[in-house]
Structures are given as structure tokens and as C-alpha cells.
C-alpha positions as CSV (number, residue, x, y, z in Angstrom):
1,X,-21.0,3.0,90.7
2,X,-19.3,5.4,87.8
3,X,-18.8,8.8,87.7
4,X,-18.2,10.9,85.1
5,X,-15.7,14.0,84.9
6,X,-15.1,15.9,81.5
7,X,-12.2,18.2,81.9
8,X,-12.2,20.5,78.7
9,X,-9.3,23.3,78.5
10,X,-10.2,25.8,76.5
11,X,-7.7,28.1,74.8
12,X,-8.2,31.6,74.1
13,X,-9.7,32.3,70.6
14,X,-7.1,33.0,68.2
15,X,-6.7,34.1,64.3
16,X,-3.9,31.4,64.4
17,X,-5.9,28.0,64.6
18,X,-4.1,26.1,67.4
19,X,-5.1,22.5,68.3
20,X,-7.6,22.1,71.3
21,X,-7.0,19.3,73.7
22,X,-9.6,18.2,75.5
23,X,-9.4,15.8,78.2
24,X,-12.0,13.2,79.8
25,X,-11.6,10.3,82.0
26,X,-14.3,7.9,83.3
27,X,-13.7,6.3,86.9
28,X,-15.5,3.2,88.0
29,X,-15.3,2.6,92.0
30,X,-16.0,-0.7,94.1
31,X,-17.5,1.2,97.3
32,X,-18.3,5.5,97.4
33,X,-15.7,5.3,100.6
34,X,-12.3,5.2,98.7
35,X,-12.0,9.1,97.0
36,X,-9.3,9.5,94.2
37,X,-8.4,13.2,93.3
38,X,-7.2,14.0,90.4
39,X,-4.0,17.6,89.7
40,X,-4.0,19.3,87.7
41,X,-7.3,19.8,87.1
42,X,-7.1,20.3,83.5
43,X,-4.0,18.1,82.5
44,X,-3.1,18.6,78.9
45,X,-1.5,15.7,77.0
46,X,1.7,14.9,77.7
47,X,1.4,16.8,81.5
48,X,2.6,14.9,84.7
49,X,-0.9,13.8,86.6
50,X,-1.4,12.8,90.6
51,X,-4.1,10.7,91.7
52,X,-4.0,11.3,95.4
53,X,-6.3,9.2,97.8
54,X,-8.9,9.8,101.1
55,X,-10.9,8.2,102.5
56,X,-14.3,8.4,103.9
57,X,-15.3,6.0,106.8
58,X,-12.3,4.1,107.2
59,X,-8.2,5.0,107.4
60,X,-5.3,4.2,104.8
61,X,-2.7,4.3,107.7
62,X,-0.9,0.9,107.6
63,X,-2.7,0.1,104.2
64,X,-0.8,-1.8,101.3
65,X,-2.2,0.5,97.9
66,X,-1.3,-1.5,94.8
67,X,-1.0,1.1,91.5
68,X,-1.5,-0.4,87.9
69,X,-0.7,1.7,85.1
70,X,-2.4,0.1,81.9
71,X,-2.2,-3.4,83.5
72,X,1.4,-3.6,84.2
73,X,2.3,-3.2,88.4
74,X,4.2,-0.1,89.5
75,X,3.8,0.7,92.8
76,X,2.6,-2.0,95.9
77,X,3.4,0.1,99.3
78,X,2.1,0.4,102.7
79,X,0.5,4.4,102.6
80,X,1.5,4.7,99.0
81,X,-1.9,7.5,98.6
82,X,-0.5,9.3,95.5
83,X,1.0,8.1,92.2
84,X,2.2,10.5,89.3
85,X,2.7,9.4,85.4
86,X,2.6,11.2,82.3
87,X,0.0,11.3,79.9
88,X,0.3,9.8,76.4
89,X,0.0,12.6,73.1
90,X,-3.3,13.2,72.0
91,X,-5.3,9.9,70.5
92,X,-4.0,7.6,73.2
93,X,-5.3,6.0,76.7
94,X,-4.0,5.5,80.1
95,X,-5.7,3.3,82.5
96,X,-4.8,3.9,86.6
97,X,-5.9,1.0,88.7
98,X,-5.9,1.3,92.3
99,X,-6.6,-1.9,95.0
100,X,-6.4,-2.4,98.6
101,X,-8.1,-3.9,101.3
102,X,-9.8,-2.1,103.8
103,X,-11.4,-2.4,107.6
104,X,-12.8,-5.6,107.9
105,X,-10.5,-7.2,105.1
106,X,-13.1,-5.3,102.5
107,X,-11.7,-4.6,99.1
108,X,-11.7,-1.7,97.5
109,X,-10.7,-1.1,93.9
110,X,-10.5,2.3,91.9
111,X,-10.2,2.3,88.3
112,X,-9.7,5.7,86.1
113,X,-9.9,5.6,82.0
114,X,-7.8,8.8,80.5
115,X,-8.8,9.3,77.0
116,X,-6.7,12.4,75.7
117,X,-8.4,14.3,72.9
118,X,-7.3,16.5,70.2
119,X,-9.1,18.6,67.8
120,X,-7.6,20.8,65.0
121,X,-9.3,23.8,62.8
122,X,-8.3,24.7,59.5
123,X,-9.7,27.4,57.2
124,X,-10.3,28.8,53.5
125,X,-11.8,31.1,51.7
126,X,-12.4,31.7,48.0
127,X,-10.9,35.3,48.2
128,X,-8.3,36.4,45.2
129,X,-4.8,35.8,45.7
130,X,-2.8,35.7,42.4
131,X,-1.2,32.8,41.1
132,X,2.4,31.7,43.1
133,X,1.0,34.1,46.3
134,X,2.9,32.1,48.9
135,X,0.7,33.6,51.8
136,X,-2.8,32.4,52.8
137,X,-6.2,33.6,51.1
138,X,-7.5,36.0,53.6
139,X,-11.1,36.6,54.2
140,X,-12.2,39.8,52.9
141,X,-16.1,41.2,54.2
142,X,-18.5,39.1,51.7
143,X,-16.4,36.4,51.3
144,X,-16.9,32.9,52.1
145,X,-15.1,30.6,54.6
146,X,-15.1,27.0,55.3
147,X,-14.2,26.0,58.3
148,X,-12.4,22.2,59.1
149,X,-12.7,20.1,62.1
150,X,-10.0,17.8,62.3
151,X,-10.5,15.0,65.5
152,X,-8.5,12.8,66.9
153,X,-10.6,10.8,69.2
154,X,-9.9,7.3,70.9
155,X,-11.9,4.7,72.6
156,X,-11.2,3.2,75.9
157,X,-9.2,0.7,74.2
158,X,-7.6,3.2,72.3
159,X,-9.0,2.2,68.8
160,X,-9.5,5.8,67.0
161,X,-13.3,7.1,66.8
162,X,-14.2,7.6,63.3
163,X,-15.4,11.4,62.3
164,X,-18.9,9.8,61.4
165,X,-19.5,9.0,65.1
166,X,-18.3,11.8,66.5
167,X,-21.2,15.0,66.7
168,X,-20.1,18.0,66.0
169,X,-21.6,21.3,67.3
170,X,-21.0,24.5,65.8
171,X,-21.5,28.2,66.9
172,X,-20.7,31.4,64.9
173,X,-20.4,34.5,67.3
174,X,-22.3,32.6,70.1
175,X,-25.3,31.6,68.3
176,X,-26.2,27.5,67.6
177,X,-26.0,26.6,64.2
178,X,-28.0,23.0,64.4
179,X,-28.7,22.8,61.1
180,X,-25.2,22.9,60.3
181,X,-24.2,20.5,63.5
182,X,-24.7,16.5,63.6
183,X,-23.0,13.3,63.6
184,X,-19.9,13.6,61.2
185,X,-20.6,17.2,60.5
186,X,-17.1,18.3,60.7
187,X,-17.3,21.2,58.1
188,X,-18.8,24.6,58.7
189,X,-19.4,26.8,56.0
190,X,-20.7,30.5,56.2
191,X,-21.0,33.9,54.4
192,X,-19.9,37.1,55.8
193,X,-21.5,40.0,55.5
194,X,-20.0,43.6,54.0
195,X,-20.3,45.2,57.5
196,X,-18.4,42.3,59.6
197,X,-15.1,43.0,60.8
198,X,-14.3,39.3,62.3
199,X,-16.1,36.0,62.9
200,X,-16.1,34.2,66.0
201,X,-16.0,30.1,65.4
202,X,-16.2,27.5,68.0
203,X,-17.0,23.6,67.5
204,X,-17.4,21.1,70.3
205,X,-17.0,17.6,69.1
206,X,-17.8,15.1,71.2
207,X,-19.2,11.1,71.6
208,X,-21.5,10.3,74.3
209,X,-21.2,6.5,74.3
210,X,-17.4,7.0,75.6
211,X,-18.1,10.1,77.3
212,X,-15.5,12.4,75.3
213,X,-15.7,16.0,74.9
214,X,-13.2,17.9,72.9
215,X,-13.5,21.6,71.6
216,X,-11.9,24.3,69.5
217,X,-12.8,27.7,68.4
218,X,-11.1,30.9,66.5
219,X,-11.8,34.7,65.8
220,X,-11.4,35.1,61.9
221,X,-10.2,38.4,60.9
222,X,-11.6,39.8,58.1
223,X,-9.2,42.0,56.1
224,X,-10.4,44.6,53.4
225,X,-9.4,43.9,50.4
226,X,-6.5,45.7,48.6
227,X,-5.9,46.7,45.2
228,X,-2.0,46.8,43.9
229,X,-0.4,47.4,40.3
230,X,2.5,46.1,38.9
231,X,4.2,46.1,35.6
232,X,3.4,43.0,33.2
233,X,6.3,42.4,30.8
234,X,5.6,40.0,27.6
235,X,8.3,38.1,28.0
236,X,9.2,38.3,31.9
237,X,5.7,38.6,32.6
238,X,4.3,40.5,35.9
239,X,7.1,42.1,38.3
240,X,5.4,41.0,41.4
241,X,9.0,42.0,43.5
242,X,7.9,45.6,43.0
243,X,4.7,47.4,43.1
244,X,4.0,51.1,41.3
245,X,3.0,53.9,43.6
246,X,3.5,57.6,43.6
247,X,4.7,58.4,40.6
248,X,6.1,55.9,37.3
249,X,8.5,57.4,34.9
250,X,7.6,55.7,31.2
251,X,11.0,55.1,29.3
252,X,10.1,52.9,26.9
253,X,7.7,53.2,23.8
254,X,5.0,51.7,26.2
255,X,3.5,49.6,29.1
256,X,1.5,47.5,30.3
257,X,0.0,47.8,33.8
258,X,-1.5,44.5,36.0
259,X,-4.0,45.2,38.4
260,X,-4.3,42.8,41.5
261,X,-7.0,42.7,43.6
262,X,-5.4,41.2,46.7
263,X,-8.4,39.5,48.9
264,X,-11.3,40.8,47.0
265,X,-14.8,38.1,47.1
266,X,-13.8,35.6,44.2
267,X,-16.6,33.1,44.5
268,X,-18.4,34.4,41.4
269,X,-15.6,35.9,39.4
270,X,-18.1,36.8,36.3
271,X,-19.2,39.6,38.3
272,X,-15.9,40.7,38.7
273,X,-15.2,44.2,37.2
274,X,-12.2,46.4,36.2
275,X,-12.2,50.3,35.5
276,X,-9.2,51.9,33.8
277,X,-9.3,55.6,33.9
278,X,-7.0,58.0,32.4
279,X,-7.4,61.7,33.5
280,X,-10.7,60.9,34.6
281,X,-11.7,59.3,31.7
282,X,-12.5,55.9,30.9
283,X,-10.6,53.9,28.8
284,X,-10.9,50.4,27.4
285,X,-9.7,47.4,29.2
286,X,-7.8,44.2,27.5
287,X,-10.3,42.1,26.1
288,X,-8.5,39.1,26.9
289,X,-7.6,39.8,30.9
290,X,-9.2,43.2,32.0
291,X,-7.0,43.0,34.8
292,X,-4.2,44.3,32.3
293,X,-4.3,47.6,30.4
294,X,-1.2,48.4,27.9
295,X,0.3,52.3,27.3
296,X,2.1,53.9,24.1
297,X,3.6,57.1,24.2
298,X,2.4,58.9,21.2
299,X,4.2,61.7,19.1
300,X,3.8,65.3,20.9
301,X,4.5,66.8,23.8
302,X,5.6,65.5,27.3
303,X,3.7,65.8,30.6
304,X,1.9,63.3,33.3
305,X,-1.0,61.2,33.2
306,X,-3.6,60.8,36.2
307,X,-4.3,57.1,36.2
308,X,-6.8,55.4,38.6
309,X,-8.4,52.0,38.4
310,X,-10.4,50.1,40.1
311,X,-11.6,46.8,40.6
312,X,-14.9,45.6,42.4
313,X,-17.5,42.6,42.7
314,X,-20.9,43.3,42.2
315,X,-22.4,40.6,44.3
316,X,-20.5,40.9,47.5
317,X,-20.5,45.0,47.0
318,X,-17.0,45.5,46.7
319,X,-15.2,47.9,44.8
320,X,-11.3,49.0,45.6
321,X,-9.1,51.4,44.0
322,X,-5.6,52.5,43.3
323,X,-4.3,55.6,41.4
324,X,-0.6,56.8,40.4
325,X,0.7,59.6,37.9
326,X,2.4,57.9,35.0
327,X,5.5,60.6,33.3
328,X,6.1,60.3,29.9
329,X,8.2,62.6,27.1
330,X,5.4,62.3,24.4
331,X,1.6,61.9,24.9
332,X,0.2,59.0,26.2
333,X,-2.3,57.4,24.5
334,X,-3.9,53.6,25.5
335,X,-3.6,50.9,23.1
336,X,-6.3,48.2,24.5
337,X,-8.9,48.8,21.8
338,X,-6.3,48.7,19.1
């Protein structure tokens, strides 16, 4: 007779992407009267487990219980109804054997299979970071996102399950996504929409022949996108240690602005577009990276310039925008279409 208990912990969804241990173990039993119970009921790997004993139909008192832990002997005592050990780190197997001879000079043998389970999630998305960002791509609303299942998944003999034979169920804020799902399916990949404000990912990976469940989920955060300017020197080239807001006094004959579009939808960059306005009126972008615009100050009179720009993606509907006064002593003229 076998019986089969899957013990899945699940953790609470998080924007971090935390591995999932899942836990099964199969027990096979010579007779129903010789009842093993198993604490905690949701051991993680690397926990301290107790297999405690009952019996139904016949008494332990004054019984010799031999304990096997993976085939060597550890414990052969008169009452000895419990035994703790530790399980192994995810990917590995513990095997608990239990014999003793009941009423009647019956046998009775307990065998339990641990199998501890680990499954990882990693993201990314093709939002705009600029070159050398050392953060992570966020997901912006419109944009993209894989999602990676990463398994580790042992047999019984604790030779590692390969991804194709493992299925792998996906959902997406509760709802089944079969025909992304299957054997060796460990990718998800989905579009967000302009009004979303998170996505809720969960995968359950699991293979029935070894009865092993494992499963893992996340709440992505999406993150509006934000525009931020810098100054782009031709020999230094952009000072990303410091951004321009408020106000930017011009001392030198000119300069040339970079315009970042920090998380905006990247996966079609041809519909990209940038808008450089100077006291409301438009003004022409460089032809070589739009993204940059260059300013002279011109012979005349001092005074301030109203500068806004802004940057948007026509497919996903996005468009941000930034705007700061430039100061200079002369009048400011731009130099793009020069």
C-alpha cells in the first residue's frame, strides 16, 4: 500500500524573487496498522524532521524499532517511536526506514522517500536603462517581461530531473495560462498593459512519475517611467553623477544636454521619439542621437530660457517629460540643425 503526501510551502509573493522550496515524500507501508507522523508539517530543507509512531490494532510497548537513514543503521531500541534528522539542501534525498515485529511475530516495515525541491524565478524586461546603469531594468506599464523558472528537481535516487520532464504551470494574476504551460515550459513571457500597476506570477513545476510538486510565484511592480537630463561633455562624455533640475546656469560658450528615459518601453526603439522645446517652441534634435540637443549662447542680451523635453514611445503609449530654466549672459540660440 503507498500513500502519497505533497507538502508545498508557499511563501508570500514578493517583488524580490526568493527561491521556493517545495517538499514531497512518498511512504510505502507493509500493513495500514503501523502509522508514521511526520513535524513539521511543512519541513523546509535543511529543517530538523520527527517521524513519530502509533499504532492501530496492536501496542509498541516492549517493541525493538530499528531506524535506517539512507541504508546505514542508527537507532535499534526497545520503544524507540520517534527519530529526528536533518534534511539535505534542496536537490537531494533522504530515505527513513523503519522495521519491527509486531503481535504474533508479524513484521512490519515503514519506508518514507524525502525528495527536497527547489525552484527559483528570475526576471527581465526590455525597458531603457542607459549604458553602465548598475541597477536592474524595471518594468515600466507596456513593457515586456520574461519570466525564468529555474528547478532543481531529484529522483528517488537522487539523480536530478531534467527541465524537459518537469511540467510547468503558469498563472498571471490567477488566471491559467495553458498555452504557455507544458512539459519543459519553464519561460513565461507577457505584455503589460498601460493601465497595470503590477503583475502577479506564479508557476507550479512539478513531475507526476516521482510525485514532486514545487512552486514559486512574485508580484512585479511596475514602475512609471522617468525622464532625467544630464550634461554630455565631448570629451568626458555624459555626467551621469549629477542630474540638472531647477535652474542651470550656462558659463561656457555652450552645451549639450542628454536626455534619459529611465524605464521607458524599449522593445521597438524605432518608435521612440524625442521633443526639444525652447520657450515653447520646437527645436531640432541631433540627427545623429536625438537623445542629445547642443546650446550656444549667441551675442545679445542675457536672460533665461524655458526648456522642456520629452521623450515617448508610440506603440506602448508612453510619453514622459522634464523641463528646467537654462541662465545665460547672451541669447541662447540651438545649434542642432547647424
Amino acid at each position: 500500500m503507498k500513500k502519497l503526501f505533497l507538502i508545498t510551502i508557499l511563501f508570500s509573493f514578493l517583488i524580490i524573487f526568493l527561491p521556493i522550496t517545495s517538499l514531497a515524500y512518498v511512504e510505502e507501508s507493509e500493513g495500514s496498522d503501523l502509522i508514521a507522523t511526520v513535524s513539521p508539517e511543512n519541513p523546509k530543507a535543511g529543517e530538523i524532521v520527527t517521524i513519530s509512531l502509533r499504532s492501530f490494532g496492536f501496542s509498541l510497548t516492549g517493541k525493538v524499532i530499528n531506524w535506517k537513514v539512507n541504508g546505514k543503521p542508527t537507532v535499534s531500541a526497545l520503544g524507540a517511536t520517534s527519530y529526528s534528522f536533518q534534511l539535505g539542501k534542496p536537490g537531494t534525498t533522504v530515505t527513513v526506514e523503519i522495521n519491527l515485529v509486531g503481535d504474533n511475530y508479524i513484521p512490519k516495515k515503514k519506508t518514507l522517500y524525502f525528495q527536497s525541491s527547489d525552484l527559483d524565478l528570475i526576471w527581465q524586461t526590455d525597458s531603457y536603462v542607459p549604458p553602465f546603469y548598475q541597477g536592474k531594468a524595471l518594468p515600466s506599464p507596456g513593457s515586456t517581461i520574461k519570466v525564468l523558472a529555474i528547478p532543481v528537481m531529484v529522483d528517488r535516487l537522487g539523480k536530478k530531473i531534467p527541465i524537459g520532464s518537469i511540467f510547468f504551470d503558469w498563472k498571471k494574476d490567477g488566471r491559467s495560462y495553458s498555452e504557455s504551460s507544458g512539459l519543459g515550459r519553464n519561460f513565461f513571457v507577457f505584455k503589460t498593459s498601460p493601465g497595470d500597476s503590477s503583475a502577479v506570477i506564479g508557476v507550479e513545476a512539478s513531475v507526476n512519475k516521482e510525485k514532486l510538486i514545487a512552486a514559486a510565484g512574485t508580484n512585479i511592480v511596475l514602475k512609471q517611467p522617468t525622464l532625467l537630463l544630464y550634461e554630455n561633455k565631448a570629451l568626458d562624455g555624459t555626467a551621469y553623477q549629477k542630474t540638472i533640475t531647477g535652474e542651470y546656469d550656462l558659463y561656457n560658450s555652450e552645451v549639450t544636454i542628454k536626455a534619459e528615459p529611465y524605464f521607458l518601453n524599449w522593445t521597438n526603439p524605432s518608435s521612440v521619439f524625442y521633443k526639444w522645446l525652447v520657450n515653447g517652441d520646437t527645436i531640432s534634435n541631433n540627427p545623429q542621437d536625438p537623445s542629445l540637443t547642443t546650446f550656444r549662447q549667441q551675442a545679445g542680451t542675457e536672460g533665461v530660457g524655458n526648456i522642456s523635453v520629452s521623450v515617448g514611445n508610440k506603440d506602448a503609449g508612453q510619453q514622459i517629460t522634464n523641463n528646467f530654466i537654462i541662465k545665460f549672459g547672451k541669447s541662447l540660440i540651438n545649434i542642432n540643425g547647424q
